[in-house]
N, C-alpha and C positions, 0 to 999 in steps of 0.2 A: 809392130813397127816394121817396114818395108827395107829387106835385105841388101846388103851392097850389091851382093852377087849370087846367080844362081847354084845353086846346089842339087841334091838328087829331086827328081821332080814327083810330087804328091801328084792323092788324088783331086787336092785342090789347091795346088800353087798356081794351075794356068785359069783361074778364076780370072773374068773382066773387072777391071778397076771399075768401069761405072756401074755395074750388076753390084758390087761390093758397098758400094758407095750407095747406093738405091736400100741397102739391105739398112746399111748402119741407119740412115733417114727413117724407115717403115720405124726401127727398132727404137729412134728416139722418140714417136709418134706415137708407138703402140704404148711404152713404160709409161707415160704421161697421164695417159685417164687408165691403166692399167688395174683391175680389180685384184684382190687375192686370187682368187683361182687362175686370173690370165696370167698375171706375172710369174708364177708357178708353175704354169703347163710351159709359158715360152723359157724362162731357165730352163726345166728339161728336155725342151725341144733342142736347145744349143748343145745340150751335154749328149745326147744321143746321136748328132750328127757329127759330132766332135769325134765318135768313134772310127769314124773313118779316117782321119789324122791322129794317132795318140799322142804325137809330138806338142798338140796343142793343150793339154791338160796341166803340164809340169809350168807353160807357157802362163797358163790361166791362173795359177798357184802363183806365179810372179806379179802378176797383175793385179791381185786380190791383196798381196802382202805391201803392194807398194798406194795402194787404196785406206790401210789402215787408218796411217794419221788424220785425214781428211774424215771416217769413218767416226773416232772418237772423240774428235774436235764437235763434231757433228751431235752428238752423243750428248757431249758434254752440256754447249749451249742448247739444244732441244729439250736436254731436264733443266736448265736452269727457265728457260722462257716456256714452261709448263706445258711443251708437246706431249701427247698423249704417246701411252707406248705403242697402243696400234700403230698410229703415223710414223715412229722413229725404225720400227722395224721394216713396214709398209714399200718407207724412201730407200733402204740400208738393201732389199731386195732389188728394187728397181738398180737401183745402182750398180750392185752385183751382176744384173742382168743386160747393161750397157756395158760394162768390162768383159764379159762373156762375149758379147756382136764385136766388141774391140777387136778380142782377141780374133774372132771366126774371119773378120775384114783385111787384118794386116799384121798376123803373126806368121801367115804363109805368102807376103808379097812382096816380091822381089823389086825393088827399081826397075832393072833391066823391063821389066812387065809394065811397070807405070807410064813409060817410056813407050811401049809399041802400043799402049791404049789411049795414047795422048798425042798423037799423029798428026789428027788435023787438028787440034790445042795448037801444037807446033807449029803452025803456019802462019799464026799470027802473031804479030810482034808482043802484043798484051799477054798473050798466051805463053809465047816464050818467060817470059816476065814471071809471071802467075804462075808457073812449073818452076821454074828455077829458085824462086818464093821457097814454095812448097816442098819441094825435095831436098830445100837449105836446113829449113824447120826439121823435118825428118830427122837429117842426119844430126841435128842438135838435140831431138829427143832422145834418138838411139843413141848417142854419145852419154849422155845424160843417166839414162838409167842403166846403161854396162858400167859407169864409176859407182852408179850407186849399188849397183849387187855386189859391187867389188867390195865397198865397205862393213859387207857383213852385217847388219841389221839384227840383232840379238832378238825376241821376244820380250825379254825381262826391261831392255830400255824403256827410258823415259818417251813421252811423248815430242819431250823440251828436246834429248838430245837427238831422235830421229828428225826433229826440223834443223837441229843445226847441223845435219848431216846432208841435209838438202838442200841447206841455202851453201857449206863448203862444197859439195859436188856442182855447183849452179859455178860458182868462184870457177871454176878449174874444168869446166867444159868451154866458160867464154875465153879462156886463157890461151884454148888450144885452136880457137879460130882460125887461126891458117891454117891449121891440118886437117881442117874438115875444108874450107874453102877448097885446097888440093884435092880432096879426094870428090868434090862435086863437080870441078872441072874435067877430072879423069874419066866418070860417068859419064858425063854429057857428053865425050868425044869418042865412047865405046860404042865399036858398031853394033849394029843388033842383028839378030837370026828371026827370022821370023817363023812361029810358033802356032799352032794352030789345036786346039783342044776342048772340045765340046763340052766332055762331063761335068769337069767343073763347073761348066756356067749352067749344066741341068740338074745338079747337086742344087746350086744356090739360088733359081730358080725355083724349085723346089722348095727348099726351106722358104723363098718369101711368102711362095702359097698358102703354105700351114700357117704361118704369121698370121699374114691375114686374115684366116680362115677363126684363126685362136681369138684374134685383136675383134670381131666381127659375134663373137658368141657369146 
């Protein structure tokens, strides 16, 4: 999820939003007719580049814990309407392996960033529109899952009361609509510094290559 504000800068926060955006598209193209072996070598493709941000691990561990329910729900009806267990494991990887590209695409991106990669977006009134959309959604995700880490998520719970945990956190992020509306107008009128950083985008660059290179063998 894409940060209000900048903080100390990675070796991949100054990643380009559409370079990111390119990666997340390959990675839902490559998981799709993805073999065992590819879906395997691409998870640890992610987790090995990961190494270069450790911040993104603890990150991926949240992603993976808030993936659960949708996981066992999944589980459940798949042994009831006789999917074989190759296929439930097969999907349950893939899946894991689109929350990994989640994570790599916008666990380290800042607004402010979305904003200088979205310049000429910005010049058109649809564009304005389409960003303001988009960076609304954002901040109701991110709102979203900081109430739900906040409610502590046990292991031992039920399936029943982690959804009625999601549908109260759902209550009480639209509740707080003005204060997110505030804080998207405070963005929108923040100036920007303009930034300029190459490796990131030859980091990510780089990983699309191997993608491809995995997605293609």
């Amino acid at each position: 999820m894409a940060k209000l504000s900048e903080g100390k800068t990675s070796v991949l926060s100054g990643q380009n939003l559409w370079l990111r955006l390119l990666i997340l598209v390959m990675a839902l193209f490559s998981a799709l007719d993805a073999s065992w072996r590819q879906i395997i070598l691409l998870m640890l493709l992610y987790l090995i580049f990961m190494l270069l941000e450790l911040d993104l691990y603890p990150k991926l561990w949240r992603g993976l814990r808030f993936s659960l329910p949708f996981l066992a729900a999944y589980w459940v009806f798949g042994t009831l309407f006789g999917r074989a267990f190759p296929d439930l494991v097969l999907f349950s990887l893939k899946l894991i392996f689109l929350i990994e590209t989640s994570v790599w695409c916008f666990a380290n991106l800042y607004i402010k960033d979305i904003l200088r990669d979205t310049r000429g977006l910005q010049k058109r009134k649809w564009g304005k529109k389409l960003l303001r959309f988009a960076l609304a959604t954002g901040l109701y995700i991110r709102a979203y899952f900081k109430m739900f880490e906040r409610d502590k998520i046990k292991g031992h719970n039920s399936i029943g009361a982690v959804l009625d945990s999601m549908v109260g956190v759902g209550t009480r992020v639209y509740q707080s609509s003005g204060i997110i509306e505030a804080q998207l107008e405070h963005i929108l009128k923040t100036p920007l510094e303009q930034r300029v950083n190459t490796l990131p985008n030859l980091l990510g660059m780089s990983l699309l290559a191997v993608m491809v290179l995995i997605s293609a063998v």
